[in-house]
N, CA, C, O and CB atoms as a CASP TS submission, in Angstrom:
PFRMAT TS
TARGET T0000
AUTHOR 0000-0000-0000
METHOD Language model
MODEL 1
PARENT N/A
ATOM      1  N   UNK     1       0.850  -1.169   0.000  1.00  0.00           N
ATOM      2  CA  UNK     1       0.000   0.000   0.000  1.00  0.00           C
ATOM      3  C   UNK     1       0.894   1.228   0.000  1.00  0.00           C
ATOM      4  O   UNK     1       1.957   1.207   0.620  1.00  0.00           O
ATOM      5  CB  UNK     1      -0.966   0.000   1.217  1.00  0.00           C
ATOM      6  N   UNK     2       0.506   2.269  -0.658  1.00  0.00           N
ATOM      7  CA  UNK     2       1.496   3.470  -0.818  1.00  0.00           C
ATOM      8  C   UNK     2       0.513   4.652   0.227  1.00  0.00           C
ATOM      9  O   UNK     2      -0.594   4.325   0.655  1.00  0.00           O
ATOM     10  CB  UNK     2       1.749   4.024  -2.843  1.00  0.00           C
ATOM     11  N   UNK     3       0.947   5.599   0.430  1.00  0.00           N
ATOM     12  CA  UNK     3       0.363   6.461   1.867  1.00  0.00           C
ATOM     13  C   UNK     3       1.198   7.668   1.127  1.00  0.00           C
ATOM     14  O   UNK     3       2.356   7.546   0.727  1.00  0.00           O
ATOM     15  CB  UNK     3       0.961   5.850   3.915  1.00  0.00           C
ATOM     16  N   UNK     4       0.230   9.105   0.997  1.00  0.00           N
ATOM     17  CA  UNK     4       0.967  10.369   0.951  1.00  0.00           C
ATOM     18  C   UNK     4       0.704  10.564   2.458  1.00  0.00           C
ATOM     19  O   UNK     4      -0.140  10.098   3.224  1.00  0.00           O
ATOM     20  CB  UNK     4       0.412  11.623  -0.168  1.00  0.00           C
ATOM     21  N   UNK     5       1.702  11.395   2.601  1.00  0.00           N
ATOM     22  CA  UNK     5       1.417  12.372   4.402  1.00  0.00           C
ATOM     23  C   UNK     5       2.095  13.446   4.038  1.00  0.00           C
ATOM     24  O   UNK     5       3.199  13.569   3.508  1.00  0.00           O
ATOM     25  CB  UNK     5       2.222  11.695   6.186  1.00  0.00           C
ATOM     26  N   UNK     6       0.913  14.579   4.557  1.00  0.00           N
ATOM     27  CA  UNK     6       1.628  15.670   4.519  1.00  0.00           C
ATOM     28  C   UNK     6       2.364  16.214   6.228  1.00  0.00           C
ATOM     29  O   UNK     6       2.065  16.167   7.421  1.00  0.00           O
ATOM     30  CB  UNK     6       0.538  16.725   3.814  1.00  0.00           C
ATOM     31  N   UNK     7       3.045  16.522   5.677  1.00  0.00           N
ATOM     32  CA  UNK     7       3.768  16.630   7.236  1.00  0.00           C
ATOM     33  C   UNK     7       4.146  18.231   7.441  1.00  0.00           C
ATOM     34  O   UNK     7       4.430  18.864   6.424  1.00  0.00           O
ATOM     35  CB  UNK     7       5.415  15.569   7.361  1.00  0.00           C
ATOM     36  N   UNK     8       4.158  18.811   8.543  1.00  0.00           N
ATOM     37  CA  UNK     8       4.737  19.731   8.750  1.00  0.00           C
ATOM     38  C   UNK     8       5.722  20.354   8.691  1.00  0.00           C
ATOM     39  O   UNK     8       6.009  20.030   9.844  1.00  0.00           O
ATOM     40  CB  UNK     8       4.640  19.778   9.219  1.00  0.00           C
ATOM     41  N   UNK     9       7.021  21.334   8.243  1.00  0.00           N
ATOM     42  CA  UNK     9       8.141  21.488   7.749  1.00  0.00           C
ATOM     43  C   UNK     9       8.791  21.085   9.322  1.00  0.00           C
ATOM     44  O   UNK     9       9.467  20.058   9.375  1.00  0.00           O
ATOM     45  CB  UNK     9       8.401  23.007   6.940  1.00  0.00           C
ATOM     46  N   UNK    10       8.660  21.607  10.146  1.00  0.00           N
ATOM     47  CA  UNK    10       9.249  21.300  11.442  1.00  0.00           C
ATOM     48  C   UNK    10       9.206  20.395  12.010  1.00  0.00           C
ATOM     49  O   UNK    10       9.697  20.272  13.132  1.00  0.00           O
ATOM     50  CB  UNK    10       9.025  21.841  12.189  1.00  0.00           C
ATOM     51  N   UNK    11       8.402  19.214  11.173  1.00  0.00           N
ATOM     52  CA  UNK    11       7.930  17.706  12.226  1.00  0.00           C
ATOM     53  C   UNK    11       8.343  16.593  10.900  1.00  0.00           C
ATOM     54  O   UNK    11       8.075  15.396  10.792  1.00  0.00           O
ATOM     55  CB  UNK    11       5.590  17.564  12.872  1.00  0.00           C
ATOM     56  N   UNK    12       8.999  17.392  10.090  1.00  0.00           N
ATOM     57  CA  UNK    12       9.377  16.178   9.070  1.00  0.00           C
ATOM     58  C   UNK    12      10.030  15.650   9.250  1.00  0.00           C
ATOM     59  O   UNK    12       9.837  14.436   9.193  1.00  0.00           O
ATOM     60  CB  UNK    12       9.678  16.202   8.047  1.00  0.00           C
ATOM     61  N   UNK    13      11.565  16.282   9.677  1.00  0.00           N
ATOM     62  CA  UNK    13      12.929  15.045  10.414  1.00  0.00           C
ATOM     63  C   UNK    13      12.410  13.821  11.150  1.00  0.00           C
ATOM     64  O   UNK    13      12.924  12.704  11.094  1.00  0.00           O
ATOM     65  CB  UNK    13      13.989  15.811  11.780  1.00  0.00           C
ATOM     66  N   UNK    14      11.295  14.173  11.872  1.00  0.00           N
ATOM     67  CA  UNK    14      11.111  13.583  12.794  1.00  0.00           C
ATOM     68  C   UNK    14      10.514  12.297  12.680  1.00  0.00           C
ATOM     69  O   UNK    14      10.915  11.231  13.148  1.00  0.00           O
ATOM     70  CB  UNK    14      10.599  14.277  13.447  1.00  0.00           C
ATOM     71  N   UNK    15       9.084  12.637  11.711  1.00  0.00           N
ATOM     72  CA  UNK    15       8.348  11.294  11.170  1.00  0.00           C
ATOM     73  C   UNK    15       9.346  10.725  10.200  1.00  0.00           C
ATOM     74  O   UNK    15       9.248   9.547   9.855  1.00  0.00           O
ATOM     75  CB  UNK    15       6.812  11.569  10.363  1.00  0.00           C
ATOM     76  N   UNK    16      10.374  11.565   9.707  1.00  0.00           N
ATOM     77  CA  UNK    16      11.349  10.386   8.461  1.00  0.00           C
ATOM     78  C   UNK    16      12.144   9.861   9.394  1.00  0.00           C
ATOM     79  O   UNK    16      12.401   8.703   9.064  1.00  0.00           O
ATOM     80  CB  UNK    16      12.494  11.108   7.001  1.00  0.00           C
ATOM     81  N   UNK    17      12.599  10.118  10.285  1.00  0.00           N
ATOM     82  CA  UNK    17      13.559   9.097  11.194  1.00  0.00           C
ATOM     83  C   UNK    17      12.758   8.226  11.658  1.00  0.00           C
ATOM     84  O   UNK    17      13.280   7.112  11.659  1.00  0.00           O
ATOM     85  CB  UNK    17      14.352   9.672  12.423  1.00  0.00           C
ATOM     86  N   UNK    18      11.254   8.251  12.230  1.00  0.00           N
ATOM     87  CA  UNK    18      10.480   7.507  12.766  1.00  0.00           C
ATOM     88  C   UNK    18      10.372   6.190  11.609  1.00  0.00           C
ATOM     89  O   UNK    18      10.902   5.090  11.763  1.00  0.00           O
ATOM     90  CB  UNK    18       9.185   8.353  13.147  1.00  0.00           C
ATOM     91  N   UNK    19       9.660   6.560  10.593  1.00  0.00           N
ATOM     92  CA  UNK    19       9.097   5.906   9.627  1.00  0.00           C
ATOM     93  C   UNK    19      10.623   5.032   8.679  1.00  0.00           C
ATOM     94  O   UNK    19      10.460   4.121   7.867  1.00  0.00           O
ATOM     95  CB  UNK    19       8.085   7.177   8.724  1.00  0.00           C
ATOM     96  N   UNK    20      11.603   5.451   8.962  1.00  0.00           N
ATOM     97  CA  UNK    20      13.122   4.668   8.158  1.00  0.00           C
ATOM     98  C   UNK    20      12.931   3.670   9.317  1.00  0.00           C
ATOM     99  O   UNK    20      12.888   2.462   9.086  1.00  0.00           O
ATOM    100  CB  UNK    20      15.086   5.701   8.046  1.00  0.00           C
ATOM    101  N   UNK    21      12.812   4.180  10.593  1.00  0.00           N
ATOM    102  CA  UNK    21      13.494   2.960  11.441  1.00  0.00           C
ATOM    103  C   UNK    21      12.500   1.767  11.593  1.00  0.00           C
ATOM    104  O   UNK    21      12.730   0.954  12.489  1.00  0.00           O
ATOM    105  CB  UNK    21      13.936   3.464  13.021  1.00  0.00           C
ATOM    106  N   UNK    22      11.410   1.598  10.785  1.00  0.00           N
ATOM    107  CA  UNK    22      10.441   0.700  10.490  1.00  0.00           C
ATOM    108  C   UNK    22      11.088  -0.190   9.680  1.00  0.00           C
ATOM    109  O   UNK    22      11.386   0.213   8.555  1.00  0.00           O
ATOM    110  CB  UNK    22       9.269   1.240   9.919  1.00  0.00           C
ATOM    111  N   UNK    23      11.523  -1.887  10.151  1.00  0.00           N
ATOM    112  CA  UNK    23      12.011  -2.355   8.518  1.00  0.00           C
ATOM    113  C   UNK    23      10.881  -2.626   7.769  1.00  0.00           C
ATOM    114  O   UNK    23      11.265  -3.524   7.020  1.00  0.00           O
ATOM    115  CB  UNK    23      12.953  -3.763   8.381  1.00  0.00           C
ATOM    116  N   UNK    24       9.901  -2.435   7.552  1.00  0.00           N
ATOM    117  CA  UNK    24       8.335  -2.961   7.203  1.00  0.00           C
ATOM    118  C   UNK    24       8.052  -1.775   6.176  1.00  0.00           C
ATOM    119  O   UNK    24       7.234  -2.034   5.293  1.00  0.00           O
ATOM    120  CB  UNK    24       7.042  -3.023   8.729  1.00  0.00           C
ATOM    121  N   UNK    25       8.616  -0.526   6.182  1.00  0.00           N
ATOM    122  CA  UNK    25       8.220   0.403   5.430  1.00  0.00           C
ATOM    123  C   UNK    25       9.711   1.378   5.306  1.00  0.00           C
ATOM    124  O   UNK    25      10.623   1.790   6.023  1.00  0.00           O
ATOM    125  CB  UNK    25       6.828   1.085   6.101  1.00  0.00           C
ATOM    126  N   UNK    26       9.152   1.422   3.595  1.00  0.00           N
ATOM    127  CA  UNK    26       9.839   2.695   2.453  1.00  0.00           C
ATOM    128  C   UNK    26       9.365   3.770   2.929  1.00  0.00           C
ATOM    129  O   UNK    26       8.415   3.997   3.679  1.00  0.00           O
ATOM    130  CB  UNK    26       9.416   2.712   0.766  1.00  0.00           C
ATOM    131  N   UNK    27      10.122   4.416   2.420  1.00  0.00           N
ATOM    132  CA  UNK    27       9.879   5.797   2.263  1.00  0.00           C
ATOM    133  C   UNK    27      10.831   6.529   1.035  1.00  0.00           C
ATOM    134  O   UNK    27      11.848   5.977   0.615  1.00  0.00           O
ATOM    135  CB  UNK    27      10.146   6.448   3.707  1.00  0.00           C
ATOM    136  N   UNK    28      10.284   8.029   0.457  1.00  0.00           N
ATOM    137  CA  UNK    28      10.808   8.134  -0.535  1.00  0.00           C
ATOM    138  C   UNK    28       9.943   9.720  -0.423  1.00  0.00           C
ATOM    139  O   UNK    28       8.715   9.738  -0.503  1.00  0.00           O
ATOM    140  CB  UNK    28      10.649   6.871  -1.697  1.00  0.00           C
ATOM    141  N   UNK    29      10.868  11.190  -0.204  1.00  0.00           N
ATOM    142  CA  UNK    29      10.253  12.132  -0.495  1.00  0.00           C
ATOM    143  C   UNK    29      10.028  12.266  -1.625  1.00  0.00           C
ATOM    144  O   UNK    29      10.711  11.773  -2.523  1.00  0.00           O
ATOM    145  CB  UNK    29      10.623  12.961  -0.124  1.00  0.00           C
ATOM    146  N   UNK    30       8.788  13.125  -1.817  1.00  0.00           N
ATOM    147  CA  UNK    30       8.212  13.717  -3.377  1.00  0.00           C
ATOM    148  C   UNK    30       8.840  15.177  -2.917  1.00  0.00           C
ATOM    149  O   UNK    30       8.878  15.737  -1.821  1.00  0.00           O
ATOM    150  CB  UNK    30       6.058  13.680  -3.805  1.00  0.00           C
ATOM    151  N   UNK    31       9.240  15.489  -4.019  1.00  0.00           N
ATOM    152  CA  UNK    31       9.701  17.116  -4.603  1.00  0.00           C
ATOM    153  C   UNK    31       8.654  18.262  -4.738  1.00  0.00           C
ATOM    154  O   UNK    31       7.476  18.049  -5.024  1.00  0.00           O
ATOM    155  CB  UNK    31      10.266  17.028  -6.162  1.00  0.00           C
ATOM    156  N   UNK    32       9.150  19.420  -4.523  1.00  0.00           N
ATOM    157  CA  UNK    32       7.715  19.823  -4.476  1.00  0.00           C
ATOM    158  C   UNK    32       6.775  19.934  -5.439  1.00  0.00           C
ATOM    159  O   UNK    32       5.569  20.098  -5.254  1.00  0.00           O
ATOM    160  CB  UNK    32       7.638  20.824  -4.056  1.00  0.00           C
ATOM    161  N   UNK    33       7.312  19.848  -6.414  1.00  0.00           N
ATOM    162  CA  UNK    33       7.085  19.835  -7.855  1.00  0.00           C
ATOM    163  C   UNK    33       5.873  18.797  -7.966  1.00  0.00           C
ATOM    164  O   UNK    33       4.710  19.074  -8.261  1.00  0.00           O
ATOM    165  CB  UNK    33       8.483  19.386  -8.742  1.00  0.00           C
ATOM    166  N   UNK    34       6.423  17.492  -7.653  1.00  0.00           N
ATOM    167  CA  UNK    34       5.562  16.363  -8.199  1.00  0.00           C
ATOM    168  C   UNK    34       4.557  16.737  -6.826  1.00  0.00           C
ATOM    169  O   UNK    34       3.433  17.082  -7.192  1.00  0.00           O
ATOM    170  CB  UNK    34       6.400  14.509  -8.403  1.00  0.00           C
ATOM    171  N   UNK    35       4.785  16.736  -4.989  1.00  0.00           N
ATOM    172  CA  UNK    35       3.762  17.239  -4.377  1.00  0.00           C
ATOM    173  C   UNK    35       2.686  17.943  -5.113  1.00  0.00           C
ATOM    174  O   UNK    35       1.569  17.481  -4.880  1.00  0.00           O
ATOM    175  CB  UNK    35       4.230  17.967  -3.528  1.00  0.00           C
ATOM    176  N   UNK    36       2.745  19.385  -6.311  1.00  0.00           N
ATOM    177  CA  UNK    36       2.042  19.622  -6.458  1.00  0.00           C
ATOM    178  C   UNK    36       1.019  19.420  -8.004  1.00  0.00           C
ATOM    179  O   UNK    36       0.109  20.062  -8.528  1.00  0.00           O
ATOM    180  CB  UNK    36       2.427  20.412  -5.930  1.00  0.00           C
ATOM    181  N   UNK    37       1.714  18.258  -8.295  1.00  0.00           N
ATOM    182  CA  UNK    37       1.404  17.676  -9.803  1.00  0.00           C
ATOM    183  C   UNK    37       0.340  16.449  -9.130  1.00  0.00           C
ATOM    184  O   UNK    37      -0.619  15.888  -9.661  1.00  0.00           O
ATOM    185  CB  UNK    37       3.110  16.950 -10.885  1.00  0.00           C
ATOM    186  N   UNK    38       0.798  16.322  -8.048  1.00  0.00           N
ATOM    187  CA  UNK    38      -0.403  14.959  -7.421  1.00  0.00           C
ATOM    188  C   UNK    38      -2.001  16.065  -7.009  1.00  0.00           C
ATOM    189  O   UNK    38      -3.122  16.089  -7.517  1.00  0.00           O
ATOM    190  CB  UNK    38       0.510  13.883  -5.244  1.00  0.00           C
ATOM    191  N   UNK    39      -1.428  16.771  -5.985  1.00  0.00           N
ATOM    192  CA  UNK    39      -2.552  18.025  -5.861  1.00  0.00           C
ATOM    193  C   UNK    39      -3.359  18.212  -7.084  1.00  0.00           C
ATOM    194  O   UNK    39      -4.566  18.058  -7.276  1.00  0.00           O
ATOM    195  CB  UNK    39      -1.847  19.496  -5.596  1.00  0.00           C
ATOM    196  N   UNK    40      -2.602  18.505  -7.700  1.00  0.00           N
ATOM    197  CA  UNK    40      -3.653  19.112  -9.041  1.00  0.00           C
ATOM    198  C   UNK    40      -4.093  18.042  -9.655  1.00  0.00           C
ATOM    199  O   UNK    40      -5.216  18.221 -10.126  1.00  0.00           O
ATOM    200  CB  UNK    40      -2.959  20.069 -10.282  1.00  0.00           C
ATOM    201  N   UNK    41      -3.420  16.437  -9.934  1.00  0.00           N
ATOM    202  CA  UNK    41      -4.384  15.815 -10.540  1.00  0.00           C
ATOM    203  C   UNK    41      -5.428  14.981  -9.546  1.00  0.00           C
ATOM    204  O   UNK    41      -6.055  14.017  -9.986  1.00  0.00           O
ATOM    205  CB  UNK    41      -3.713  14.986 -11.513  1.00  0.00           C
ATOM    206  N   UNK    42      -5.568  15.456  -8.098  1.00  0.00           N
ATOM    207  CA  UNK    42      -6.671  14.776  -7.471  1.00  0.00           C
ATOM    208  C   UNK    42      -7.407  15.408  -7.629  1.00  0.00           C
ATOM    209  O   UNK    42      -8.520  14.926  -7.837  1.00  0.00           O
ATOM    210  CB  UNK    42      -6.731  14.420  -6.332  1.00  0.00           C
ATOM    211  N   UNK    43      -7.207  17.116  -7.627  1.00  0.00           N
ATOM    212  CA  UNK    43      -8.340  17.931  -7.944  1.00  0.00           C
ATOM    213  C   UNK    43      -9.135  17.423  -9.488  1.00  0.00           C
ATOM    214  O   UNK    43     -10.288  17.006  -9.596  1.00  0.00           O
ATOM    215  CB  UNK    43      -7.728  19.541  -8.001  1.00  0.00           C
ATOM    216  N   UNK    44      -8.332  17.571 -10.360  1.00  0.00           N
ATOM    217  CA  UNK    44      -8.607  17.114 -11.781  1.00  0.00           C
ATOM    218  C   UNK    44      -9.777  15.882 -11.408  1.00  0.00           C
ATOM    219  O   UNK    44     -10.976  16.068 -11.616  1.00  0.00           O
ATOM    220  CB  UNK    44      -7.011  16.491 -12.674  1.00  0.00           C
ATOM    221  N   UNK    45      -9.313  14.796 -10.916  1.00  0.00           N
ATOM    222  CA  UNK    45     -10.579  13.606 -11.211  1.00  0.00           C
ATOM    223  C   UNK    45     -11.319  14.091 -10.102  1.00  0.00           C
ATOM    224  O   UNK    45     -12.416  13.657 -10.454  1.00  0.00           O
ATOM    225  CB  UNK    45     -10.213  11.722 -11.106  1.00  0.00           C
ATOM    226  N   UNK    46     -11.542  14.664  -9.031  1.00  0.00           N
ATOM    227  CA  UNK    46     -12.581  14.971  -8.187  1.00  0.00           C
ATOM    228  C   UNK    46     -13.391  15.970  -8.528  1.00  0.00           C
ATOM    229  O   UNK    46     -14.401  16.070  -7.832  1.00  0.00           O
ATOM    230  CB  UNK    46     -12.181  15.211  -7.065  1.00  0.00           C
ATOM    231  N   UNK    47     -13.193  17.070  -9.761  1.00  0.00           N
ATOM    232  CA  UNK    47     -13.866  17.433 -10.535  1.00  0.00           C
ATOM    233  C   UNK    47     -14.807  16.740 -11.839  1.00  0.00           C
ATOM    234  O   UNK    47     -15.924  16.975 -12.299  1.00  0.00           O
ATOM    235  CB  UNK    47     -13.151  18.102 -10.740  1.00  0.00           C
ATOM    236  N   UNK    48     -13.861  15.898 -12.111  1.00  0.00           N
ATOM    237  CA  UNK    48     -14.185  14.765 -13.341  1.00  0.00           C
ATOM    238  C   UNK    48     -15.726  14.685 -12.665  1.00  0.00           C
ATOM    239  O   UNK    48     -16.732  15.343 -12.930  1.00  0.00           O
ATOM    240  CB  UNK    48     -13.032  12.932 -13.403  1.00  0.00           C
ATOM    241  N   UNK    49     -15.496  13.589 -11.663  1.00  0.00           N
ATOM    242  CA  UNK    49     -16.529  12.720 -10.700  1.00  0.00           C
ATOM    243  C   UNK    49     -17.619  13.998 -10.561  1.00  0.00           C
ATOM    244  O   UNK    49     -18.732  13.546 -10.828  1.00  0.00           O
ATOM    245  CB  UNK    49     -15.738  12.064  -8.907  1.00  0.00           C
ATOM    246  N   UNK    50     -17.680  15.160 -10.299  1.00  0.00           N
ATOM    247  CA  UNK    50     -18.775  16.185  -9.805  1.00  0.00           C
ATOM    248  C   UNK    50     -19.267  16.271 -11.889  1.00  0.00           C
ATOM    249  O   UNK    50     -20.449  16.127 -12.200  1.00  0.00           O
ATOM    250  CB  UNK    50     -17.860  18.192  -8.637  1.00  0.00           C
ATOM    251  N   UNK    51     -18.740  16.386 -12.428  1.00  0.00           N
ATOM    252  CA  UNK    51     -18.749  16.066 -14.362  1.00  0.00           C
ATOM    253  C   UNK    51     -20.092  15.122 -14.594  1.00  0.00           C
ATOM    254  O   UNK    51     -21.142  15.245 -15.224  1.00  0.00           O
ATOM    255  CB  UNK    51     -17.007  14.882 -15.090  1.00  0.00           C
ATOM    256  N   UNK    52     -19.437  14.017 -13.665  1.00  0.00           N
ATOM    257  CA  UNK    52     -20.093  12.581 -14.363  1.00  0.00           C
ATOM    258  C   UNK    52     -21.645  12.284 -13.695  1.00  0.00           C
ATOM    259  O   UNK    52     -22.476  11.512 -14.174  1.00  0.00           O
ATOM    260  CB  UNK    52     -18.947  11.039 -13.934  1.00  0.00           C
ATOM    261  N   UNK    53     -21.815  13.161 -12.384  1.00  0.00           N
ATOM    262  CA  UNK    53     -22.765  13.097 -11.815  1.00  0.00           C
ATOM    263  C   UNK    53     -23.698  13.945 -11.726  1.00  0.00           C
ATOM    264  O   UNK    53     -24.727  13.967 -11.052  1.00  0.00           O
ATOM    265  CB  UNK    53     -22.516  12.863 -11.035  1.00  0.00           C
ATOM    266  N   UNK    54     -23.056  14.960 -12.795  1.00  0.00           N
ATOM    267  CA  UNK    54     -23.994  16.181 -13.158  1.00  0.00           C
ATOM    268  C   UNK    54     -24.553  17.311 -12.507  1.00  0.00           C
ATOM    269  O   UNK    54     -25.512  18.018 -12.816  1.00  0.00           O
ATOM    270  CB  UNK    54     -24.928  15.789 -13.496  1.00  0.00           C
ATOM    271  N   UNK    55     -23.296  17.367 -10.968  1.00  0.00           N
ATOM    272  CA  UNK    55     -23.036  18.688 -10.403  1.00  0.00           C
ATOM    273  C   UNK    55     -22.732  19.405 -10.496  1.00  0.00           C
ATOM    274  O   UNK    55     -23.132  20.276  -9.723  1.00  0.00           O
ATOM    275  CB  UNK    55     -22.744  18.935  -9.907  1.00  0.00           C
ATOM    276  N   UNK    56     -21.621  19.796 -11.635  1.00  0.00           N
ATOM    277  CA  UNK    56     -21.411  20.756 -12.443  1.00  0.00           C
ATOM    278  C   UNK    56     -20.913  20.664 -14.269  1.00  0.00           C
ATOM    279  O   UNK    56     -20.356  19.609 -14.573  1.00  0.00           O
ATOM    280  CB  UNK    56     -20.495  21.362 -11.625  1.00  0.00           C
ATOM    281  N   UNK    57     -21.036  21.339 -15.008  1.00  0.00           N
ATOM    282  CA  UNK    57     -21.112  21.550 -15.982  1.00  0.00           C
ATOM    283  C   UNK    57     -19.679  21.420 -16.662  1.00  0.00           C
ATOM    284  O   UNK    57     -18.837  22.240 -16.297  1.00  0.00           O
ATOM    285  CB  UNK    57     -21.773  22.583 -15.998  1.00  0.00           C
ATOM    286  N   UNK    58     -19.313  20.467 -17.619  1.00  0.00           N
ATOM    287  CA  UNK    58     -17.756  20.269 -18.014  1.00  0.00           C
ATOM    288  C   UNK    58     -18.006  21.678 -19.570  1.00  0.00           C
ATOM    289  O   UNK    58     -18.970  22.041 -20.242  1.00  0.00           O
ATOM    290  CB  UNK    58     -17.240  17.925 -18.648  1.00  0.00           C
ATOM    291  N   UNK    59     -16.154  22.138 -19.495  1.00  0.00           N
ATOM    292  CA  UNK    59     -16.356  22.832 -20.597  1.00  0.00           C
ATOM    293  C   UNK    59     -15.581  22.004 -21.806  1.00  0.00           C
ATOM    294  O   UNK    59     -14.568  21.332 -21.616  1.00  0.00           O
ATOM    295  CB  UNK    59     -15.869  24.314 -20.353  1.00  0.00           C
ATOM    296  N   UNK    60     -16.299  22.190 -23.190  1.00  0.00           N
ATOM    297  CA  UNK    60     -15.771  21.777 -24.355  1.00  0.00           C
ATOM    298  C   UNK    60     -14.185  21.560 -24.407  1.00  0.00           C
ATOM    299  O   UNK    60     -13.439  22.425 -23.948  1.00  0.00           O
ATOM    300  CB  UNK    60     -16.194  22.721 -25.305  1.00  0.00           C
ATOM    301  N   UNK    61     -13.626  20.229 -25.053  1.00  0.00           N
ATOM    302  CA  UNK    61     -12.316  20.384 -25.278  1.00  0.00           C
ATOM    303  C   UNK    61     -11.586  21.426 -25.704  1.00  0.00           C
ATOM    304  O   UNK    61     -10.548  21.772 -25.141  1.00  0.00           O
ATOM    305  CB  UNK    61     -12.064  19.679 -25.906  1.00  0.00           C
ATOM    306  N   UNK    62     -12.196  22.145 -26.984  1.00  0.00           N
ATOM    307  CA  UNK    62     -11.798  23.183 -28.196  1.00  0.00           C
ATOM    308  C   UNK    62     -11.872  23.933 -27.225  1.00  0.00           C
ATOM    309  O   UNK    62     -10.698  23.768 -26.897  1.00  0.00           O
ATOM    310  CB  UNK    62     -12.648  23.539 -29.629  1.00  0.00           C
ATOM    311  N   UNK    63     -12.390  24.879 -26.199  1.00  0.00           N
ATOM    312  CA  UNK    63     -12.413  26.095 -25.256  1.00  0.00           C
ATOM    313  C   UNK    63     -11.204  25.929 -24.822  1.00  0.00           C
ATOM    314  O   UNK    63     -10.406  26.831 -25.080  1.00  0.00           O
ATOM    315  CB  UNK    63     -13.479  26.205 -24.099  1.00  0.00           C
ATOM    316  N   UNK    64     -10.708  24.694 -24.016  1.00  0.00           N
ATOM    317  CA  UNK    64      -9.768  24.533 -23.270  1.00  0.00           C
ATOM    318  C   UNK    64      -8.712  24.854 -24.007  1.00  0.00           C
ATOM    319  O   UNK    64      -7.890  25.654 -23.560  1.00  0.00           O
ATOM    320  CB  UNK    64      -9.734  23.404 -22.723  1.00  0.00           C
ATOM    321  N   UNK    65      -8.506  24.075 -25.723  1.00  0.00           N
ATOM    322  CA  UNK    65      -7.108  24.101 -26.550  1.00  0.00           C
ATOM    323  C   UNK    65      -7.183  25.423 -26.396  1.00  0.00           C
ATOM    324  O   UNK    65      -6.440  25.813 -25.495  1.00  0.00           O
ATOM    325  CB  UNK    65      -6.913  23.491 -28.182  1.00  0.00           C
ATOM    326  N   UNK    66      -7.843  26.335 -26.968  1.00  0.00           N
ATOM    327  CA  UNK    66      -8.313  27.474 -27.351  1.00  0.00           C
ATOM    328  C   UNK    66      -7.635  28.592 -26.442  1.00  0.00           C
ATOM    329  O   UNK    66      -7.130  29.657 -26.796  1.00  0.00           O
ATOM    330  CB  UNK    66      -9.800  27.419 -27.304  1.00  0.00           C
ATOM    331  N   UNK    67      -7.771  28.032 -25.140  1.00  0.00           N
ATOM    332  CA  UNK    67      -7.209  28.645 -23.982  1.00  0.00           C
ATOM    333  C   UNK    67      -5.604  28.817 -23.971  1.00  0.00           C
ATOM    334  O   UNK    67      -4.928  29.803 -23.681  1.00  0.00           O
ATOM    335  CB  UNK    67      -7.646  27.821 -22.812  1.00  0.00           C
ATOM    336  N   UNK    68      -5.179  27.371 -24.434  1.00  0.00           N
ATOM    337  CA  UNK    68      -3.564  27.459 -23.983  1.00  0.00           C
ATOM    338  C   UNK    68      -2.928  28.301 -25.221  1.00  0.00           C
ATOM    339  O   UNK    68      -1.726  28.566 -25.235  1.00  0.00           O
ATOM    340  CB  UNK    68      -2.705  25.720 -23.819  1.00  0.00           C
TER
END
Protein backbone atom coordinates (compact mmCIF):
# COMPACT_ATOMS: atom_id res chain seq x y z
CA UNK A 1 0.00 0.00 0.00
CA UNK A 2 1.50 3.47 -0.82
CA UNK A 3 0.36 6.46 1.87
CA UNK A 4 0.97 10.37 0.95
CA UNK A 5 1.42 12.37 4.40
CA UNK A 6 1.63 15.67 4.52
CA UNK A 7 3.77 16.63 7.24
CA UNK A 8 4.74 19.73 8.75
CA UNK A 9 8.14 21.49 7.75
CA UNK A 10 9.25 21.30 11.44
CA UNK A 11 7.93 17.71 12.23
CA UNK A 12 9.38 16.18 9.07
CA UNK A 13 12.93 15.04 10.41
CA UNK A 14 11.11 13.58 12.79
CA UNK A 15 8.35 11.29 11.17
CA UNK A 16 11.35 10.39 8.46
CA UNK A 17 13.56 9.10 11.19
CA UNK A 18 10.48 7.51 12.77
CA UNK A 19 9.10 5.91 9.63
CA UNK A 20 13.12 4.67 8.16
CA UNK A 21 13.49 2.96 11.44
CA UNK A 22 10.44 0.70 10.49
CA UNK A 23 12.01 -2.35 8.52
CA UNK A 24 8.33 -2.96 7.20
CA UNK A 25 8.22 0.40 5.43
CA UNK A 26 9.84 2.69 2.45
CA UNK A 27 9.88 5.80 2.26
CA UNK A 28 10.81 8.13 -0.54
CA UNK A 29 10.25 12.13 -0.49
CA UNK A 30 8.21 13.72 -3.38
CA UNK A 31 9.70 17.12 -4.60
CA UNK A 32 7.72 19.82 -4.48
CA UNK A 33 7.08 19.84 -7.85
CA UNK A 34 5.56 16.36 -8.20
CA UNK A 35 3.76 17.24 -4.38
CA UNK A 36 2.04 19.62 -6.46
CA UNK A 37 1.40 17.68 -9.80
CA UNK A 38 -0.40 14.96 -7.42
CA UNK A 39 -2.55 18.03 -5.86
CA UNK A 40 -3.65 19.11 -9.04
CA UNK A 41 -4.38 15.82 -10.54
CA UNK A 42 -6.67 14.78 -7.47
CA UNK A 43 -8.34 17.93 -7.94
CA UNK A 44 -8.61 17.11 -11.78
CA UNK A 45 -10.58 13.61 -11.21
CA UNK A 46 -12.58 14.97 -8.19
CA UNK A 47 -13.87 17.43 -10.53
CA UNK A 48 -14.18 14.76 -13.34
CA UNK A 49 -16.53 12.72 -10.70
CA UNK A 50 -18.77 16.19 -9.81
CA UNK A 51 -18.75 16.07 -14.36
CA UNK A 52 -20.09 12.58 -14.36
CA UNK A 53 -22.76 13.10 -11.82
CA UNK A 54 -23.99 16.18 -13.16
CA UNK A 55 -23.04 18.69 -10.40
CA UNK A 56 -21.41 20.76 -12.44
CA UNK A 57 -21.11 21.55 -15.98
CA UNK A 58 -17.76 20.27 -18.01
CA UNK A 59 -16.36 22.83 -20.60
CA UNK A 60 -15.77 21.78 -24.36
CA UNK A 61 -12.32 20.38 -25.28
CA UNK A 62 -11.80 23.18 -28.20
CA UNK A 63 -12.41 26.10 -25.26
CA UNK A 64 -9.77 24.53 -23.27
CA UNK A 65 -7.11 24.10 -26.55
CA UNK A 66 -8.31 27.47 -27.35
CA UNK A 67 -7.21 28.65 -23.98
CA UNK A 68 -3.56 27.46 -23.98
Amino acid sequence: MKVILDIKDNKAAFVMELLNNLSFVKTKPLSNENAILIDEIKEAVEELKLVRQGKIKARPARDLINEL
